[in-house]
Biotite code that builds the C-alpha atoms (Angstrom):
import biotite.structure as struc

atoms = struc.array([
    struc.Atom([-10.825, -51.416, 78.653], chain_id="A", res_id=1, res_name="UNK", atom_name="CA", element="C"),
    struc.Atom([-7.870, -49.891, 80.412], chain_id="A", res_id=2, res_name="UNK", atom_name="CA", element="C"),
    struc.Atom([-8.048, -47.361, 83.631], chain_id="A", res_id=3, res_name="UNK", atom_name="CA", element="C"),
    struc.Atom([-8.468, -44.063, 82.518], chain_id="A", res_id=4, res_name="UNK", atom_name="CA", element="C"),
    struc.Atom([-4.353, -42.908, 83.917], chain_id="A", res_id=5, res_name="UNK", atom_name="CA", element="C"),
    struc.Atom([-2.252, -41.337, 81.254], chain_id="A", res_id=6, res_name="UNK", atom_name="CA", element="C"),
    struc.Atom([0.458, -43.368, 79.884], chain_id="A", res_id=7, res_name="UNK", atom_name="CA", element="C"),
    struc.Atom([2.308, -40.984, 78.097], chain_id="A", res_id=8, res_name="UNK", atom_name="CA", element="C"),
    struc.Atom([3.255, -37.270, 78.323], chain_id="A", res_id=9, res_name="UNK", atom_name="CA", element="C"),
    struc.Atom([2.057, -34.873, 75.629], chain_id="A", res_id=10, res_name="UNK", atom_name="CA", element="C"),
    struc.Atom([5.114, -32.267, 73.867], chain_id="A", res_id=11, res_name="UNK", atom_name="CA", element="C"),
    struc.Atom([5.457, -29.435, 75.859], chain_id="A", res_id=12, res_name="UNK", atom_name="CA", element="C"),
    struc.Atom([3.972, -26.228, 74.366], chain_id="A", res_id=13, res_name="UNK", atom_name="CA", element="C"),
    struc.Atom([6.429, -23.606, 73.512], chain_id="A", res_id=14, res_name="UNK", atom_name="CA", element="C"),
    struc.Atom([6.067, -20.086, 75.963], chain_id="A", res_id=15, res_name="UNK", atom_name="CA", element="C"),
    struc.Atom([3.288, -18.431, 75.795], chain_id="A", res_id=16, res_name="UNK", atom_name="CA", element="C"),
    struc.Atom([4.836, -15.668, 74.073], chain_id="A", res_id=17, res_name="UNK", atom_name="CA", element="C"),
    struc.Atom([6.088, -17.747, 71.538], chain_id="A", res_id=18, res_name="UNK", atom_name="CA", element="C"),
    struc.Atom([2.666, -19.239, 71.235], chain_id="A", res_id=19, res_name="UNK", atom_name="CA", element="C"),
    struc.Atom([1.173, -15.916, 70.738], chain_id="A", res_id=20, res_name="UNK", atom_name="CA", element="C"),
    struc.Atom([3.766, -14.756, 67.879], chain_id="A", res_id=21, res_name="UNK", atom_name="CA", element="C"),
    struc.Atom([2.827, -18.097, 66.284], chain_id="A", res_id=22, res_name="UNK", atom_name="CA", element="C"),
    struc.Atom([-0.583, -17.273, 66.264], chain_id="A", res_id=23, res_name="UNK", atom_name="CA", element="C"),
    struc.Atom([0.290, -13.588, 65.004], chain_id="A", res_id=24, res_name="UNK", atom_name="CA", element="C"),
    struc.Atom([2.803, -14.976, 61.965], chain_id="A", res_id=25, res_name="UNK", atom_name="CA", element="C"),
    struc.Atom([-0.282, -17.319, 61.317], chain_id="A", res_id=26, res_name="UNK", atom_name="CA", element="C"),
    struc.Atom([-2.735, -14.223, 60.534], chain_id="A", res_id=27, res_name="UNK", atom_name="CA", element="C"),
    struc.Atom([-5.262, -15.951, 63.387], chain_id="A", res_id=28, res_name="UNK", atom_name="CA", element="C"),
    struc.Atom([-5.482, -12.277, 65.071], chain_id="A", res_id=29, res_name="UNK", atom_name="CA", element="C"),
    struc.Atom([-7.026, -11.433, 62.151], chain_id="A", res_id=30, res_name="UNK", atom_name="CA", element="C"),
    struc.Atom([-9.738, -14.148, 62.036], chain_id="A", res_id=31, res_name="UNK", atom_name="CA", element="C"),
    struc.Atom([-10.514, -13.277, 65.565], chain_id="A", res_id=32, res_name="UNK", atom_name="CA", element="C"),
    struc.Atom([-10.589, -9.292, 64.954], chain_id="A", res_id=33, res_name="UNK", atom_name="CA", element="C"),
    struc.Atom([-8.201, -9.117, 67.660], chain_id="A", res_id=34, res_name="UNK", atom_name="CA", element="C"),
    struc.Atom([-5.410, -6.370, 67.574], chain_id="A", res_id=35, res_name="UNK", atom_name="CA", element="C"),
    struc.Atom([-1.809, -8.351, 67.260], chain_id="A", res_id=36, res_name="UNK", atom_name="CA", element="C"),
    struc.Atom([-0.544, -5.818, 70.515], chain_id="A", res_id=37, res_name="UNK", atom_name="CA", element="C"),
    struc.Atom([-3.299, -7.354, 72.654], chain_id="A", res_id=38, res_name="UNK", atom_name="CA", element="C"),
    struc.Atom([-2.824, -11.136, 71.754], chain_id="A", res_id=39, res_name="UNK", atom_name="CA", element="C"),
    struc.Atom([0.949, -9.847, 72.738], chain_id="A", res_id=40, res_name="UNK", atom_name="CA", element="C"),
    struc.Atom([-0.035, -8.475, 76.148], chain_id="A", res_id=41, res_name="UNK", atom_name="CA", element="C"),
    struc.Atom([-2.178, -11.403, 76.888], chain_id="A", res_id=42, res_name="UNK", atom_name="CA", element="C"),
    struc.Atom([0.657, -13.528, 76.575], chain_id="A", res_id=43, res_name="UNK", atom_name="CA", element="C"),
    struc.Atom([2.953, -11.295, 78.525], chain_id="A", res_id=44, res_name="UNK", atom_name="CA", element="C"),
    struc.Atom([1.170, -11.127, 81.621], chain_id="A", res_id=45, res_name="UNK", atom_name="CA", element="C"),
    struc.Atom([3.243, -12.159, 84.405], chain_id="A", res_id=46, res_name="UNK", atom_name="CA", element="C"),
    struc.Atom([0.437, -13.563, 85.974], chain_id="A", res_id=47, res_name="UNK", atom_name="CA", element="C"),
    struc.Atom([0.022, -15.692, 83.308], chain_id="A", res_id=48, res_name="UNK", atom_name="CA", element="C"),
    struc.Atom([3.842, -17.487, 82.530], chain_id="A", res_id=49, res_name="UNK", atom_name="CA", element="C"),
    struc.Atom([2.133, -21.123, 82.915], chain_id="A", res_id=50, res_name="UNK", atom_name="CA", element="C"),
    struc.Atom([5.256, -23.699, 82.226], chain_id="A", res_id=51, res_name="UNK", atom_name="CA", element="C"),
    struc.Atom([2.806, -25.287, 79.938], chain_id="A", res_id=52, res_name="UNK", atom_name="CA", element="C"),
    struc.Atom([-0.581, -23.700, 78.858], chain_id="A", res_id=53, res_name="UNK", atom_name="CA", element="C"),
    struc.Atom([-1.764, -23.580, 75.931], chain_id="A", res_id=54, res_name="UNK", atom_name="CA", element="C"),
    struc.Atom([-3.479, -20.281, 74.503], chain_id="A", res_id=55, res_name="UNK", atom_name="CA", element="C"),
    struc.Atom([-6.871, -20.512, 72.653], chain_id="A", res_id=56, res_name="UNK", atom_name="CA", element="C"),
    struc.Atom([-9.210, -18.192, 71.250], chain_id="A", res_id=57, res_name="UNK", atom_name="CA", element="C"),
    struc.Atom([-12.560, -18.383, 72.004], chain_id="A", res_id=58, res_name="UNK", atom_name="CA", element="C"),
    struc.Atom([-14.317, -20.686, 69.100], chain_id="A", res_id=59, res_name="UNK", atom_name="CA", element="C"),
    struc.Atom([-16.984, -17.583, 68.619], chain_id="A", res_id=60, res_name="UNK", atom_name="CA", element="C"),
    struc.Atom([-14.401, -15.794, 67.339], chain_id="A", res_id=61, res_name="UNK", atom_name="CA", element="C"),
    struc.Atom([-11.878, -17.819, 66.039], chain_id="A", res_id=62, res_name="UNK", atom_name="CA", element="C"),
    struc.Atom([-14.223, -20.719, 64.112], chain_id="A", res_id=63, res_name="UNK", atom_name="CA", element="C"),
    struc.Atom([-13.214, -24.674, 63.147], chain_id="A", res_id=64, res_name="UNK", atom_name="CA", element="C"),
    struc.Atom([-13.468, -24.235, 59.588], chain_id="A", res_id=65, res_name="UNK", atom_name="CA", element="C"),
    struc.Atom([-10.952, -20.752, 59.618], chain_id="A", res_id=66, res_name="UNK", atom_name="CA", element="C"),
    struc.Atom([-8.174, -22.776, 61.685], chain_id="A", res_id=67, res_name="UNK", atom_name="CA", element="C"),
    struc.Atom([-8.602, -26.188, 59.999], chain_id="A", res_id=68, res_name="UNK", atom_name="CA", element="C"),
    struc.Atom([-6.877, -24.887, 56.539], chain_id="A", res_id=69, res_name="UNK", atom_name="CA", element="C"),
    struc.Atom([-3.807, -23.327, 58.594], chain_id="A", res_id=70, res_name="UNK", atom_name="CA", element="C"),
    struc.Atom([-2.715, -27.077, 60.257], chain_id="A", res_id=71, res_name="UNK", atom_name="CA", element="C"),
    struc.Atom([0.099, -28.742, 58.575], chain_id="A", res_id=72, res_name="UNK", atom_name="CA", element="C"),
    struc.Atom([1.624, -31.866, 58.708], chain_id="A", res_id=73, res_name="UNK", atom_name="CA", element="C"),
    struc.Atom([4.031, -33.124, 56.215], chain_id="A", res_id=74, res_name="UNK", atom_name="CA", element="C"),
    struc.Atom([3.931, -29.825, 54.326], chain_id="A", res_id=75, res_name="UNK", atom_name="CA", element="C"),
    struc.Atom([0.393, -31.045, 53.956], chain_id="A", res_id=76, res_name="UNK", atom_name="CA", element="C"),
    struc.Atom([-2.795, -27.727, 54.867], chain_id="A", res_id=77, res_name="UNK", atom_name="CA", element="C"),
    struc.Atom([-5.542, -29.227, 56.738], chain_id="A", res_id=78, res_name="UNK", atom_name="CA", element="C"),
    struc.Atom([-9.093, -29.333, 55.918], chain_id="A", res_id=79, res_name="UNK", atom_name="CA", element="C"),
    struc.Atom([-12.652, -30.089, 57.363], chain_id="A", res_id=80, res_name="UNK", atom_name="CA", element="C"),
    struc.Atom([-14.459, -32.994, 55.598], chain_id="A", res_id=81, res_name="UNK", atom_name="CA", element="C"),
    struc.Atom([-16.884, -32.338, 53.083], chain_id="A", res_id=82, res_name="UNK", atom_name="CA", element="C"),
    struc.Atom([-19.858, -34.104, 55.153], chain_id="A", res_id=83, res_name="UNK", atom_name="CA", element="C"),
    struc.Atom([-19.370, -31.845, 57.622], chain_id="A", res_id=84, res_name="UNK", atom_name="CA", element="C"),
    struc.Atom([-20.448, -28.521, 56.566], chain_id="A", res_id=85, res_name="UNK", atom_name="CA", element="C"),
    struc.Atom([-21.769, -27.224, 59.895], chain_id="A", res_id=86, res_name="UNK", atom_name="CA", element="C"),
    struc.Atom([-18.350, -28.062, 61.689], chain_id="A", res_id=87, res_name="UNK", atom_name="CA", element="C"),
    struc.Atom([-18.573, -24.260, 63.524], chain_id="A", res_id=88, res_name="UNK", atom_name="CA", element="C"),
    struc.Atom([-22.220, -25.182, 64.940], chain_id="A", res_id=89, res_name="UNK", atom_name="CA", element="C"),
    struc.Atom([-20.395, -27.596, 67.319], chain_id="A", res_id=90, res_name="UNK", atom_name="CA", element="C"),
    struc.Atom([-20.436, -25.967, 70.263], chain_id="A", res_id=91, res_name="UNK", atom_name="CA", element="C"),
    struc.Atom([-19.090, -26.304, 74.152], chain_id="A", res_id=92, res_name="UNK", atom_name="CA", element="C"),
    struc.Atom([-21.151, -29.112, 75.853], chain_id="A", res_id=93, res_name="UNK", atom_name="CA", element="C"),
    struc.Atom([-20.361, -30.260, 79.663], chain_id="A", res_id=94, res_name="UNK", atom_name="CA", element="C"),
    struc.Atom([-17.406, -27.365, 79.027], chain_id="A", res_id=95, res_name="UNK", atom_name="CA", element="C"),
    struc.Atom([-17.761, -23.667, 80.547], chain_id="A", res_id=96, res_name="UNK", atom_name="CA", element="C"),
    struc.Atom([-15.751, -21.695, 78.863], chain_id="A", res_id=97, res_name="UNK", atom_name="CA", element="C"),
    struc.Atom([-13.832, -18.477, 80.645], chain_id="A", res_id=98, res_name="UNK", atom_name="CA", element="C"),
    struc.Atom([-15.826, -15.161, 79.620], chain_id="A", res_id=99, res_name="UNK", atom_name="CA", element="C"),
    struc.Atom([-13.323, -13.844, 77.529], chain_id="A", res_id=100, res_name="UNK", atom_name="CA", element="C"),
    struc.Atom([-11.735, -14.038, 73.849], chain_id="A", res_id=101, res_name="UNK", atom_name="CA", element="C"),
    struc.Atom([-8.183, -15.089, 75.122], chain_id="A", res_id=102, res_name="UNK", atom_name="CA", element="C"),
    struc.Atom([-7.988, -17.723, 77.453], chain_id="A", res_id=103, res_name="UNK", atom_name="CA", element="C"),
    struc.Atom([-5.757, -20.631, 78.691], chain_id="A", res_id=104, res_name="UNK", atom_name="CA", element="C"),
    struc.Atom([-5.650, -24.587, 78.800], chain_id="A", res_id=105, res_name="UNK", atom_name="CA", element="C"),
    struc.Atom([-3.835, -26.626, 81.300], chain_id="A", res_id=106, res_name="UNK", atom_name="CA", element="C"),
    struc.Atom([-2.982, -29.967, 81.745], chain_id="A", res_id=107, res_name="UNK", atom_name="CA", element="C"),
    struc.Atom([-3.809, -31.523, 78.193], chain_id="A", res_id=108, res_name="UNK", atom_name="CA", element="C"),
    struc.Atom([-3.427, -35.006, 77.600], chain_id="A", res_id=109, res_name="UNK", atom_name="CA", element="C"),
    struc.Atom([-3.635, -36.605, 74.092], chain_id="A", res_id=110, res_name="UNK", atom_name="CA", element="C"),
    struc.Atom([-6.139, -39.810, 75.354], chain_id="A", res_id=111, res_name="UNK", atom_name="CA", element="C"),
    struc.Atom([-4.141, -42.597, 73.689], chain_id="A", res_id=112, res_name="UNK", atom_name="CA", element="C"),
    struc.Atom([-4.526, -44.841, 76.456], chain_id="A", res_id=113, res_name="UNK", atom_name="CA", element="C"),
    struc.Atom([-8.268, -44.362, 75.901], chain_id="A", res_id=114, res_name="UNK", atom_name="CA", element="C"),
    struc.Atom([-8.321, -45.444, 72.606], chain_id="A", res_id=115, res_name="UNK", atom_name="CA", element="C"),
    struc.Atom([-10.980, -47.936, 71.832], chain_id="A", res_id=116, res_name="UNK", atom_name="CA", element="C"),
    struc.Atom([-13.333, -46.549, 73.914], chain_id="A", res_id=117, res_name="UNK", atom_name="CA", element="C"),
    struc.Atom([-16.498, -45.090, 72.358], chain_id="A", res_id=118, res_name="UNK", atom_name="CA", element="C"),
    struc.Atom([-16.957, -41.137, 73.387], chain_id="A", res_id=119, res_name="UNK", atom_name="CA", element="C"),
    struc.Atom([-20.033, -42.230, 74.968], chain_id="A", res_id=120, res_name="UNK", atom_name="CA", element="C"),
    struc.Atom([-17.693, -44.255, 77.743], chain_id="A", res_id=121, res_name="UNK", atom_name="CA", element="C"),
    struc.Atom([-14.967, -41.476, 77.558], chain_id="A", res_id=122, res_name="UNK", atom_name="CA", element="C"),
    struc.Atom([-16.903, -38.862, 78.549], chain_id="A", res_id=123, res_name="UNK", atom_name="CA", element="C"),
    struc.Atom([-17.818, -39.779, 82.180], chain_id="A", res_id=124, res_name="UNK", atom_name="CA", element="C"),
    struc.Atom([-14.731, -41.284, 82.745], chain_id="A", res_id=125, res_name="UNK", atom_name="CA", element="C"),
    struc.Atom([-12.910, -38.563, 82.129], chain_id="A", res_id=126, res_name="UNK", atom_name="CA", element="C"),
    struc.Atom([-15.194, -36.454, 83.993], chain_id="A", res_id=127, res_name="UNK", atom_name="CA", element="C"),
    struc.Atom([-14.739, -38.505, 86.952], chain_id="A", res_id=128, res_name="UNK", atom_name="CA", element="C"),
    struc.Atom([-11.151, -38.388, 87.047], chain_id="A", res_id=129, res_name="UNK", atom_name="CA", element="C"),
    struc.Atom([-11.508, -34.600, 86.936], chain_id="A", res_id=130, res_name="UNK", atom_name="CA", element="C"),
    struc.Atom([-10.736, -33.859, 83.496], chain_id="A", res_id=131, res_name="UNK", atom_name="CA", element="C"),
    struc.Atom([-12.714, -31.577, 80.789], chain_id="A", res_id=132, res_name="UNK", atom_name="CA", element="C"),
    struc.Atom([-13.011, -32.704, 77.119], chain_id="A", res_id=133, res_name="UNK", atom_name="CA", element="C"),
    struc.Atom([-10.836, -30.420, 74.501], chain_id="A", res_id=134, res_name="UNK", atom_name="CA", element="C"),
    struc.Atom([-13.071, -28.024, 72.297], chain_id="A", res_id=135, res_name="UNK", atom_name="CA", element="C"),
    struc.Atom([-12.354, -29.304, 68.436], chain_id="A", res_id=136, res_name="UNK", atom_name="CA", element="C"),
    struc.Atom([-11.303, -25.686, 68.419], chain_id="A", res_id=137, res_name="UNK", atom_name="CA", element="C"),
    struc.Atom([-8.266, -26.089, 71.713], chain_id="A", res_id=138, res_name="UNK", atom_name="CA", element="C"),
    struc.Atom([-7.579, -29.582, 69.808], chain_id="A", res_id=139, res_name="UNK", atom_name="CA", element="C"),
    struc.Atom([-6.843, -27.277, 66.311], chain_id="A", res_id=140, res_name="UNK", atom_name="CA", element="C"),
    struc.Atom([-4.610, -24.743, 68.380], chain_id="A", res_id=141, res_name="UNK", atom_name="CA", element="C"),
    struc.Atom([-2.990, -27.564, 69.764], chain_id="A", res_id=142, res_name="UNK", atom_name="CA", element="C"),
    struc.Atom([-1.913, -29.000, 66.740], chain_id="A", res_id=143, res_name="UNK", atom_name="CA", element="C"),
    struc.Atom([-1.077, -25.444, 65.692], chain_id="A", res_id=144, res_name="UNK", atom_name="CA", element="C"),
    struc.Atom([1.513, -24.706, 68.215], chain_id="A", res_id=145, res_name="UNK", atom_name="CA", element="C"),
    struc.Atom([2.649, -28.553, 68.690], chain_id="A", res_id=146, res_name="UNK", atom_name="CA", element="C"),
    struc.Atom([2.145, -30.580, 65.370], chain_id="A", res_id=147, res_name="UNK", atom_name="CA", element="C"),
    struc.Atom([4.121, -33.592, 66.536], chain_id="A", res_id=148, res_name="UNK", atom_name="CA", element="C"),
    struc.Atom([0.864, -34.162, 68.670], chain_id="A", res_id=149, res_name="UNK", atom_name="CA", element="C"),
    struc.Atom([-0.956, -35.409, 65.795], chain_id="A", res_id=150, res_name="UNK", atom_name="CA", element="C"),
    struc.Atom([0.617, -38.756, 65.126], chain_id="A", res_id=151, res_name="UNK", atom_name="CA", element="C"),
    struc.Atom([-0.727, -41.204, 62.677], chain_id="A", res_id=152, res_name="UNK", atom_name="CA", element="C"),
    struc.Atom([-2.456, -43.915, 64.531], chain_id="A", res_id=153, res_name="UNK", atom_name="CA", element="C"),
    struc.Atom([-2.382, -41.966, 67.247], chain_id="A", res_id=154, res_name="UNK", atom_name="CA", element="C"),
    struc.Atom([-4.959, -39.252, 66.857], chain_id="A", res_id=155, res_name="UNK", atom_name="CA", element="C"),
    struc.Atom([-7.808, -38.152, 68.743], chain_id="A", res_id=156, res_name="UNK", atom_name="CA", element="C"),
    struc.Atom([-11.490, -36.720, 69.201], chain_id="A", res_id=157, res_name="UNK", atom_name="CA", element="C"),
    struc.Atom([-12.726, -33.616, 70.440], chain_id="A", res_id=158, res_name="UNK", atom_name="CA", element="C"),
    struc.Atom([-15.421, -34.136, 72.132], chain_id="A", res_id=159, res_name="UNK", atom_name="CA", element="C"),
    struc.Atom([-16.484, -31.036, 73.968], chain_id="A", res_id=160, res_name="UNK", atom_name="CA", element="C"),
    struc.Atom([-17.715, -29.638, 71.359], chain_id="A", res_id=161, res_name="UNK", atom_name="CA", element="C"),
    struc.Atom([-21.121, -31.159, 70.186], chain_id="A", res_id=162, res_name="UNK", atom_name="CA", element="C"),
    struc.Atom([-24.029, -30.141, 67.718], chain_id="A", res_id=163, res_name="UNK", atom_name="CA", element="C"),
    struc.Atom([-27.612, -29.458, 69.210], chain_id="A", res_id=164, res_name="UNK", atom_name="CA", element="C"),
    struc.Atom([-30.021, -30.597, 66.978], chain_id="A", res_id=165, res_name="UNK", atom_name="CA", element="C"),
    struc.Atom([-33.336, -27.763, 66.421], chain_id="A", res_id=166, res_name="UNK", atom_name="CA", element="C"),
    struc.Atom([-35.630, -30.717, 68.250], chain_id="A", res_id=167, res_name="UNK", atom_name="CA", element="C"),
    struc.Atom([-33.212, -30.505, 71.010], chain_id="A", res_id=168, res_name="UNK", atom_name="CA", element="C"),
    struc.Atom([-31.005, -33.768, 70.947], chain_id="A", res_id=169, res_name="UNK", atom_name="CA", element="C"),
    struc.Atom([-27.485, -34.203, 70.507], chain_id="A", res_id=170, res_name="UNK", atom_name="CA", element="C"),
    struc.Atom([-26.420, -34.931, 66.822], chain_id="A", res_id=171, res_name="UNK", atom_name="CA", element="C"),
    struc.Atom([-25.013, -38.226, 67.141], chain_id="A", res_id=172, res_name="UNK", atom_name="CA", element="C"),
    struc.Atom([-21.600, -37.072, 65.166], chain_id="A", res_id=173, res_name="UNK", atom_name="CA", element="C"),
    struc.Atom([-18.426, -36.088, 67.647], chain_id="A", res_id=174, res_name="UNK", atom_name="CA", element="C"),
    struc.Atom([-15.066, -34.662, 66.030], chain_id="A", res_id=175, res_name="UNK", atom_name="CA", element="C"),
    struc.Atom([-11.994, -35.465, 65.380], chain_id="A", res_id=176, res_name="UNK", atom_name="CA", element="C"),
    struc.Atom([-8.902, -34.625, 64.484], chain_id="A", res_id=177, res_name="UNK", atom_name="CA", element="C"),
    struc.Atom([-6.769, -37.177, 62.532], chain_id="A", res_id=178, res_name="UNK", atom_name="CA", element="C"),
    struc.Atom([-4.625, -37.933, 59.573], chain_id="A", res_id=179, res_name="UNK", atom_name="CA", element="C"),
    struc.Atom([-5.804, -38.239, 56.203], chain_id="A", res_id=180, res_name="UNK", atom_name="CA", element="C"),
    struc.Atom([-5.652, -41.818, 54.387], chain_id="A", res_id=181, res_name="UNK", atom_name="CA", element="C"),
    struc.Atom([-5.815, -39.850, 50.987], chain_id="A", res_id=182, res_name="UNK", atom_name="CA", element="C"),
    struc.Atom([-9.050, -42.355, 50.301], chain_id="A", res_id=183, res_name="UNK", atom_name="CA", element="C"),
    struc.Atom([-12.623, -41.802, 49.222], chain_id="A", res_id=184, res_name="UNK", atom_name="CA", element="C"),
    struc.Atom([-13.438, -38.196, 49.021], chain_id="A", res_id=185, res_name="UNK", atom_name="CA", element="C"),
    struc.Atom([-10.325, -36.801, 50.538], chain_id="A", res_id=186, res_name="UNK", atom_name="CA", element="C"),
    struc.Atom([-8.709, -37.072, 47.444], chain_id="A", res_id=187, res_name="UNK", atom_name="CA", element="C"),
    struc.Atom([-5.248, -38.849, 47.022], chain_id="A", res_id=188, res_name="UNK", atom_name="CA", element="C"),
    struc.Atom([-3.577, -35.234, 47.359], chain_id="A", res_id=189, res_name="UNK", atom_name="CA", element="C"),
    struc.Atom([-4.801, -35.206, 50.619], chain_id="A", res_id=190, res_name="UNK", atom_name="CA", element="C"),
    struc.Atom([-2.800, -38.316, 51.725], chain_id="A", res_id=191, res_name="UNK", atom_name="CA", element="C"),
    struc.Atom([-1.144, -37.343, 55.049], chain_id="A", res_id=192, res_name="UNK", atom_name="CA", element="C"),
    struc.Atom([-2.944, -33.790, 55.482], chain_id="A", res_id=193, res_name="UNK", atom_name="CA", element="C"),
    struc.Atom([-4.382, -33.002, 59.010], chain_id="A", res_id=194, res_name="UNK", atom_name="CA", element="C"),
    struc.Atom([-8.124, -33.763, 58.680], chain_id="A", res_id=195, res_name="UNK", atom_name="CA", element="C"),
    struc.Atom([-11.140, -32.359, 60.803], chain_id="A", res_id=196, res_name="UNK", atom_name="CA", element="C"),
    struc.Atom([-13.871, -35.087, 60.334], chain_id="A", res_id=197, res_name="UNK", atom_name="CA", element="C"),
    struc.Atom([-16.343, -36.528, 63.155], chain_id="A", res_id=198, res_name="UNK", atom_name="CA", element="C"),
    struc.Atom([-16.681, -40.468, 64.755], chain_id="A", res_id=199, res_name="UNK", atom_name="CA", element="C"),
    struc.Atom([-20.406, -41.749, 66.210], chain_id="A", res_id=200, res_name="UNK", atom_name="CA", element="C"),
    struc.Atom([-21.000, -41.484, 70.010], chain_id="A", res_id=201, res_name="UNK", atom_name="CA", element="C"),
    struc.Atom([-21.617, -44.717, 70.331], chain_id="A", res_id=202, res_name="UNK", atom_name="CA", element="C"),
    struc.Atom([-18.652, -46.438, 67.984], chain_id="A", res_id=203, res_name="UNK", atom_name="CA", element="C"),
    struc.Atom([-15.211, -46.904, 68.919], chain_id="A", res_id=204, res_name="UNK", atom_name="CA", element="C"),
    struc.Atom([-11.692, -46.279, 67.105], chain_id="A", res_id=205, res_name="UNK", atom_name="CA", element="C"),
    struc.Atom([-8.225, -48.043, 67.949], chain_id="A", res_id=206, res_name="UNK", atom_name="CA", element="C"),
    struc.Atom([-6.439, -44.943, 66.774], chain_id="A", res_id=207, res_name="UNK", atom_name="CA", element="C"),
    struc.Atom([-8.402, -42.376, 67.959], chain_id="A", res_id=208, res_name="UNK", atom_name="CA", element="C"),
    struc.Atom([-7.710, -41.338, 72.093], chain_id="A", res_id=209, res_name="UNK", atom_name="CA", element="C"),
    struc.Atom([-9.567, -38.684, 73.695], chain_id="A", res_id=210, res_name="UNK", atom_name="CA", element="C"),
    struc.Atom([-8.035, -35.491, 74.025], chain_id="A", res_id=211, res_name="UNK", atom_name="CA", element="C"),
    struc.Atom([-8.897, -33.688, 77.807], chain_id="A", res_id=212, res_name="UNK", atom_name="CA", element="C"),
    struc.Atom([-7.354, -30.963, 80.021], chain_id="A", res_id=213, res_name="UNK", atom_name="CA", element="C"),
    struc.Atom([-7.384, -29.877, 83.475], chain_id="A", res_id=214, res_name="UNK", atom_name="CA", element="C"),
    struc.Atom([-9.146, -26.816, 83.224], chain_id="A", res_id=215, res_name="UNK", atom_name="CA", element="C"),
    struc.Atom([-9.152, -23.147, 81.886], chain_id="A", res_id=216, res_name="UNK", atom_name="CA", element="C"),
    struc.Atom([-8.800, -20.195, 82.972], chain_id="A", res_id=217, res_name="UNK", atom_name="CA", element="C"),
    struc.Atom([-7.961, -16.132, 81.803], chain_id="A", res_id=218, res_name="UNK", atom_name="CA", element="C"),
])
């Protein structure tokens, strides 16, 4: 496997602002119960005019499976796969979220140069280069504000989010978020559409990196 340095930079995000009207145009206010003024003022804040942040919502209030259907890529909606049913139980592991419904993500890397490796390797390596793991949910508004990030062949997983089982353990599944081949039950119509799915912990993918930041804040 390689060293765990970038080798490419990710599209810059547009301005906040611009990220925020996005969001607005998109009707994700609404999913979140959040007033369109505030997302606005958020944005806004001087304090806040990172060259290249990205703004999420907090996955509590704006879920997986509400986002997934609003991603496009070659005039193609997005979906979740129909295995994974419980896609908004995945929830922040080894990631502490800021205590707020609006926050920001710096630093985000795509991961390509980690593809092959299983997210069982990814995950300390990352951590000890000083990175955090994207939620699937920062990885959906990602894709939202930047869709040239999601690049056939060159997609990735989400892997701080994860599913507690009810004895305790981690459900084995991680997600993902990837192109559609249009096979199996996707459905040819699907072919191309932005697709929410999951990979094992312990398998690895050629086209699938491991998408991380360097940290969050309000």
């Amino acid at each position: 496997m390689s060293d765990t340095s970038s080798t490419a930079a990710a599209p810059p995000l547009p301005p906040l602002a611009d990220q925020a009207h996005h969001l607005i145009r998109l009707g994700v206010h609404e999913i979140a119960g959040i007033a369109a003024d505030e997302l606005r003022t958020f944005a806004e804040n001087p304090g806040r005019r990172d060259s290249d942040a990205l703004l999420a919502i907090h996955p509590d209030r704006a879920p997986a499976s509400a986002l997934a259907p609003l991603l496009r890529h070659e005039n193609k909606s997005g979906f979740v796969v129909g295995d994974m049913p419980d896609v908004d139980s995945f929830a922040p592991h080894t990631v502490e979220l800021p205590d707020a419904p609006l926050y920001l993500v710096t630093g985000l890397d795509r991961g390509e140069h980690m593809a092959n490796w299983s997210p069982e390797e990814a995950l300390p390596a990352l951590t000890e280069d000083g990175r955090t793991p994207l939620l699937l949910t920062e990885g959906i508004h990602w894709v939202l504000q930047r869709p040239a990030v999601l690049e056939r062949n060159r997609c990735f997983m989400t892997i701080g989010s994860r599913l507690r089982k009810a004895d305790g353990a981690l459900d084995a599944r991680t997600p993902a978020i990837w192109v559609s081949n249009g096979t199996g039950r996707d459905g040819r119509e699907r072919r191309n559409a932005p697709k929410v799915g999951w990979c094992w912990w312990g398998n690895r993918h050629t086209w699938l990196g491991f998408a991380s930041a360097t940290g969050r804040r309000r």
